[in-house]
C-alpha positions in Angstrom: -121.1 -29.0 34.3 -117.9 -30.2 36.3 -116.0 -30.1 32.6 -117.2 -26.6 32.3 -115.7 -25.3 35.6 -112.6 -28.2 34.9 -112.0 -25.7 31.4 -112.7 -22.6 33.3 -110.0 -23.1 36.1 -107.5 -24.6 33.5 -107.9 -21.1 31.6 -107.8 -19.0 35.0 -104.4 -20.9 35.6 -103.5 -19.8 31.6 -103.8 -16.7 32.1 -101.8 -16.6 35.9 -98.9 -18.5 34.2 -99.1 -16.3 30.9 -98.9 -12.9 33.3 -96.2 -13.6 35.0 -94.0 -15.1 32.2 -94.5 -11.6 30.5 -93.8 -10.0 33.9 -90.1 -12.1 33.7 -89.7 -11.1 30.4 -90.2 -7.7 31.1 -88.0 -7.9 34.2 -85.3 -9.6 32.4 -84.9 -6.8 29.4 -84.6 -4.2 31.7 -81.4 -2.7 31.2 -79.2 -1.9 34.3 -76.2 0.9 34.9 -73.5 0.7 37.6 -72.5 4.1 38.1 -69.2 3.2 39.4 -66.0 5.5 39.4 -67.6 9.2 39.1 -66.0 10.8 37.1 -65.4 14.7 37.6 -66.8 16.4 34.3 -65.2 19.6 33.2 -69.0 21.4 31.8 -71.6 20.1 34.6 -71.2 22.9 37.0 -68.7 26.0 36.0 -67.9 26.5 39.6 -66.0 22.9 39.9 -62.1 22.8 38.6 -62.2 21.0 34.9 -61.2 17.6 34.6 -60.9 17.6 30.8 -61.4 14.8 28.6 -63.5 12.6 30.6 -67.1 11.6 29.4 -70.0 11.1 31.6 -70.9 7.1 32.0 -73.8 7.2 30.5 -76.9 5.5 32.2 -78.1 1.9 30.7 -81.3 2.0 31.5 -84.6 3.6 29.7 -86.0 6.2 29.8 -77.4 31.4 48.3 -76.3 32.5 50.5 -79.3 30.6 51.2 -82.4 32.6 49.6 -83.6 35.1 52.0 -87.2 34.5 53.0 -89.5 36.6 50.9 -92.6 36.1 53.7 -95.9 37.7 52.3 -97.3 40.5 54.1 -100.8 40.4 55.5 -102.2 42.1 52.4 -100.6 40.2 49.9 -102.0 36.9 51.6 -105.2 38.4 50.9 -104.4 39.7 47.4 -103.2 36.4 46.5 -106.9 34.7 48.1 -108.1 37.4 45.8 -106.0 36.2 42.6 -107.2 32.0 43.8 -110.6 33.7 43.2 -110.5 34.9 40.0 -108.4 31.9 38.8 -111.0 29.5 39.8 -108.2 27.9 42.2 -110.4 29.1 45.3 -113.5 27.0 45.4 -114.6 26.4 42.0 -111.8 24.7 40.4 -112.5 21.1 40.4 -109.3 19.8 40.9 -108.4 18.1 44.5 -104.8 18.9 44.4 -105.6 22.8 44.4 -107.4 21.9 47.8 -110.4 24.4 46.8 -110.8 27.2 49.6 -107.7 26.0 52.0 -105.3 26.9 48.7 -103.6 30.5 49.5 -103.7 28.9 53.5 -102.0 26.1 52.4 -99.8 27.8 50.0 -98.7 30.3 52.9 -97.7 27.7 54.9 -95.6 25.6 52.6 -93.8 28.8 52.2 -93.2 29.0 56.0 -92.2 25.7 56.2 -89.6 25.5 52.7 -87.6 27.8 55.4 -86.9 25.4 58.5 -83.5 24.8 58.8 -84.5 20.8 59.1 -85.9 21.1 55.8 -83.1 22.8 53.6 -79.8 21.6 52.5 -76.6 23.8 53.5 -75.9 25.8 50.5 -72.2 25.1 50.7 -71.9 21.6 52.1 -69.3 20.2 49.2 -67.0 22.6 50.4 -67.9 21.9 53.9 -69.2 18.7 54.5 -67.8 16.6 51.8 -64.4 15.4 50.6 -64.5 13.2 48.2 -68.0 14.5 46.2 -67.7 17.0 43.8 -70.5 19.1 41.9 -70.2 17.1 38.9 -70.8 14.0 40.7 -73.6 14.7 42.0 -74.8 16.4 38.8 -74.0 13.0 37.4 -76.3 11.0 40.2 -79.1 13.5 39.6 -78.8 12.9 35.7 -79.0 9.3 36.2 -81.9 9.6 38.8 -83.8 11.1 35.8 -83.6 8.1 34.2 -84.5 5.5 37.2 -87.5 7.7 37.7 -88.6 7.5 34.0 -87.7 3.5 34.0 -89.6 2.8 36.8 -92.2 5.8 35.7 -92.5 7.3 39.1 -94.1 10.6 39.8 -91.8 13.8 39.5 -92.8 14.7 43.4 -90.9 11.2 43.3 -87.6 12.7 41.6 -87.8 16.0 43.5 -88.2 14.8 47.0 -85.2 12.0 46.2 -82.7 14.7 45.0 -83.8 16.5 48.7 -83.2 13.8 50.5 -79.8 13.4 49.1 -78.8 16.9 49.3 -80.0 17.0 52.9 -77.8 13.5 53.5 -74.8 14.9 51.6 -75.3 18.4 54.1 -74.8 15.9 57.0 -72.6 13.3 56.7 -69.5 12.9 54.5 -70.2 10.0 51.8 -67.5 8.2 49.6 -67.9 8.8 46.2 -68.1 4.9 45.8 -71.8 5.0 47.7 -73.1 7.8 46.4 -74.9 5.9 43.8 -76.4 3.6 46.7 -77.2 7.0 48.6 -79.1 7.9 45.5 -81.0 4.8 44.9 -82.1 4.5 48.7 -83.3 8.0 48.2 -85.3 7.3 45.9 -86.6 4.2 47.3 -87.6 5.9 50.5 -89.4 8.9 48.1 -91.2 6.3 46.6 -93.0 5.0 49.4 -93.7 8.2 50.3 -95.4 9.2 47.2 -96.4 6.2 44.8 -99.2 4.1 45.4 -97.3 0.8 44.2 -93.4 1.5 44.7 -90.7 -0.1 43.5 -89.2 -3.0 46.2 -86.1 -3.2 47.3 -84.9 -5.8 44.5 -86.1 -3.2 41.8 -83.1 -0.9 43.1 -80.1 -3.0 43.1 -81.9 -4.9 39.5 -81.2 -0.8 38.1 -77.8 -0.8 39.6 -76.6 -4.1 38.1 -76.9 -5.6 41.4 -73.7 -3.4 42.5 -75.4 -3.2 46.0 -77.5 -5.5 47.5 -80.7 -5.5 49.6 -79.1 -5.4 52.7 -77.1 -2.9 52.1 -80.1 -0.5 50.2 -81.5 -1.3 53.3 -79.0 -0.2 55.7 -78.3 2.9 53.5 -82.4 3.3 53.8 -81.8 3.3 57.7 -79.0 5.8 58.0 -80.8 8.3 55.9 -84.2 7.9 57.8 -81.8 8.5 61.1 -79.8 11.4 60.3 -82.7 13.0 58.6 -84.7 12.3 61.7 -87.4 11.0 59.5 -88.5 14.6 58.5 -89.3 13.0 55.0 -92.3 15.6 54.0 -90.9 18.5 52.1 -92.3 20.9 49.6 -90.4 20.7 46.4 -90.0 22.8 43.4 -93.1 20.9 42.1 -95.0 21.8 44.5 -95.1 25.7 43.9 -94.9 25.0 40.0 -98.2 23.5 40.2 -100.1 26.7 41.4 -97.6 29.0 39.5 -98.1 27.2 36.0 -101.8 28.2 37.2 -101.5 31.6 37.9 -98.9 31.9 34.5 -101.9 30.5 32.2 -104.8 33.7 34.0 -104.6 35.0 30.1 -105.2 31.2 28.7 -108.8 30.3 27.9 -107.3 26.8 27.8 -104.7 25.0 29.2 -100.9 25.8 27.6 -99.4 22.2 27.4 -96.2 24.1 26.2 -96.0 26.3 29.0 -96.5 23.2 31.7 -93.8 21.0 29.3 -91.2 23.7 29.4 -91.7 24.6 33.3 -91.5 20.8 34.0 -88.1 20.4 31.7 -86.6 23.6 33.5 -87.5 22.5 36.8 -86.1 19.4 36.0 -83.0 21.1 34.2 -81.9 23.3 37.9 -81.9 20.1 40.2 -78.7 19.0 37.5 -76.8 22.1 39.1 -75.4 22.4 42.9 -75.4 26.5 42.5 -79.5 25.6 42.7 -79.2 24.4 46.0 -78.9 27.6 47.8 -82.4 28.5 46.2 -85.8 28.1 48.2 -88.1 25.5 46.2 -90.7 28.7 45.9 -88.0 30.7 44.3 -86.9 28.2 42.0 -90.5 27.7 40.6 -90.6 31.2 39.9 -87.9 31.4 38.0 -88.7 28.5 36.3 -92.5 30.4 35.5 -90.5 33.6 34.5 -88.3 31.5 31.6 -90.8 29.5 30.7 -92.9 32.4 29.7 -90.2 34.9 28.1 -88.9 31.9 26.3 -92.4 31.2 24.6 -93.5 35.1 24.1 -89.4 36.9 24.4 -91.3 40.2 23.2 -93.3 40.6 26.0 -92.2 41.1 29.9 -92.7 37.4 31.4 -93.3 38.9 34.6 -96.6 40.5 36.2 -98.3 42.2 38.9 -100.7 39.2 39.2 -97.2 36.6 39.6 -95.2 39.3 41.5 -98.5 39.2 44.0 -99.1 35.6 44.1 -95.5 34.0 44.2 -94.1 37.0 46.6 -91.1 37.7 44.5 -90.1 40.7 42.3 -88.4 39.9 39.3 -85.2 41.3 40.3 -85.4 38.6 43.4 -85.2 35.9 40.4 -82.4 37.3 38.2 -79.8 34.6 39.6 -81.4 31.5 39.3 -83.3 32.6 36.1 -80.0 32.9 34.8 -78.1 29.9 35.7 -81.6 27.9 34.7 -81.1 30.2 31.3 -77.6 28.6 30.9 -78.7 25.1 31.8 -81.7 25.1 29.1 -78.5 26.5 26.3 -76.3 23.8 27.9 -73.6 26.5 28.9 -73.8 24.6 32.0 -74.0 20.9 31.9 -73.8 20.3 28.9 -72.5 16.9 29.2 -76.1 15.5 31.0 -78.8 14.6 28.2 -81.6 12.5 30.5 -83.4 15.1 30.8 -82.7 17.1 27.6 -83.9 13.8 25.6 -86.6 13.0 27.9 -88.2 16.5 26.8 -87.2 15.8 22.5 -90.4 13.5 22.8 -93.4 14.6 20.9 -95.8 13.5 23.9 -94.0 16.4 25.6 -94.5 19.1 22.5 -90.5 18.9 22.1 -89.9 21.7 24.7 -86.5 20.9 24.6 -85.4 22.3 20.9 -87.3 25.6 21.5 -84.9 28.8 21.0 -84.1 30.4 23.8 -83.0 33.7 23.2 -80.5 36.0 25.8 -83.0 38.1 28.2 -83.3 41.8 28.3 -82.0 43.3 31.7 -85.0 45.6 31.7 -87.3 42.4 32.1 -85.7 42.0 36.1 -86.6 45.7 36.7 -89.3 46.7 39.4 -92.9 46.4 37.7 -93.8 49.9 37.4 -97.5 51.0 39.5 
């Protein structure tokens, strides 16, 4: 009997020693990027003077004026409870994140609250703010962010509420070129503990930075951005109104569309590359994102609708902007020279959203929706 247990602790201890020498293994092939000199890209962002003939460091490891609030009116808060109704969002859809009967409650106030000033990043604040960041740099950091998050494989609220916290930072305090890559990564570190259930630490960070910063100074960055931020760290992203839109989008779907929720994700993804973006509300974004999406699957039909006019609180005229710069991102007239997240959506497991044709849009589709 004591042999028995002897044999049974030796294989316990086996299988401890086995486990973590594939957790070192794993550790050691990850691959690692230093950023390093930014360079300033002549096709990220058309707003930005050209610095031609400069490629993009490419990342090493796997993987408005700001927008006027568009506030629902009493009766379209109900119309939209309506619309939860007959969409099974409002009490009979089993999933938790719709939140059941609180959703058009719930939805009204993230739109309330995607308007505080403490919550929204000055439209303008390279010109302003900054003096050694351009739009191409940070197009850069957001590319590369892509790629962290798909390394590490963190959630996309992850990637959307990092790229906010750095576009709130950057509206705030002027940052050298040289730490916005340590900006980024503490971003991201702080979003993670926010949102995933087992984070990345500290040492994870600097390992996908080729240990260009350490944890000290992660750390410190960490503290200045809880600070100036005054630790308002809970914002509604772009992925949080895509959710319910991608909902609303599918009302004509007896099953889920996989290739309407890919492409919404990849151009969602595809406007956080571009600083005109900024100016847009997360709500309005989403939208547009919804409107693409579904002219680029069905470009014969109008993508927009009374139902999504009623439920997201835009006309499609409000959209026409953004729609179009996301229209140019997708086509690569604009940042061309960023691939993360065009590769990331190639993959089969995401229905290769990214090779879709994408045709130019009829003006007649931003016109009023006629009664």
């Amino acid at each position: 009997m004591a042999e028995q247990e002897q044999c049974v602790r030796i294989t316990r201890a086996m299988k401890k020693r086995a486990a973590a020498t594939a957790a070192e293994d794993q550790s050691a092939h990850k691959k690692r990027v230093v950023l390093g000199e930014l360079p300033n890209l002549s096709n990220v962002v058309v707003s930005v003077n050209p610095n031609t003939g400069v490629e993009p460091l490419k990342p090493k490891c796997k993987s408005k004026t700001r927008a006027k609030s568009k506030g629902l009116t009493t009766a379209a808060a109900k119309t939209t409870k309506d619309i939860d109704t007959e969409l099974g969002i409002d009490g009979k859809s089993d999933d938790p994140q719709l939140c059941r009967a609180y959703a058009s409650d719930i939805y009204e106030y993230l739109r309330k609250i995607e308007m505080e000033p403490k919550r929204r990043p000055l439209p303008d604040y390279l010109e302003k703010v900054q003096k050694g960041v351009t739009a191409n740099m940070r197009g850069i950091l957001v590319d590369w962010l892509v790629e962290v998050a798909e390394e590490y494989k963190l959630l996309p609220d992850t990637l959307y509420l990092s790229i906010s916290y750095v576009d709130r930072f950057l509206s705030l305090d002027a940052v050298n070129k040289q730490k916005l890559q340590l900006l980024g990564v503490s971003s991201m570190l702080i979003a993670s503990k926010y949102e995933e259930i087992s984070p990345p630490d500290v040492g994870d960070f600097c390992n996908i930075t080729d240990n260009t910063y350490n944890k000290m100074e992660v750390v410190k960055m960490e503290a200045d951005i809880l600070k100036l931020l005054k630790f308002e760290m809970g914002n509604p992203t772009i992925k949080t109104f895509l959710r319910s839109f991608t909902t609303v989008a599918q009302e004509n779907y007896k099953t889920p569309n996989l290739q309407l929720e890919f492409l919404g994700c990849c151009l969602a993804e595809l406007s956080l590359l571009d600083y005109k973006c900024v100016k847009f509300v997360p709500s309005l974004v989403a939208a547009s994102v919804i409107f693409l999406a579904k002219f680029m699957i069905q470009p014969k039909l109008s993508p927009w609708c009374p139902t999504l006019q009623t439920y997201c609180g835009y006309k499609a005229a409000d959209l026409k902007e953004c729609v179009l710069i996301i229209h140019d991102l997708y086509n690569s007239k604009r940042g061309g020279s960023l691939q993360a997240i065009r590769e990331k959506y190639k993959q089969h497991k995401f229905k290769t959203v990214a090779t879709m044709p994408s045709p130019e849009i009829p003006t007649s589709y931003f016109e009023d929706l006629k009664e």
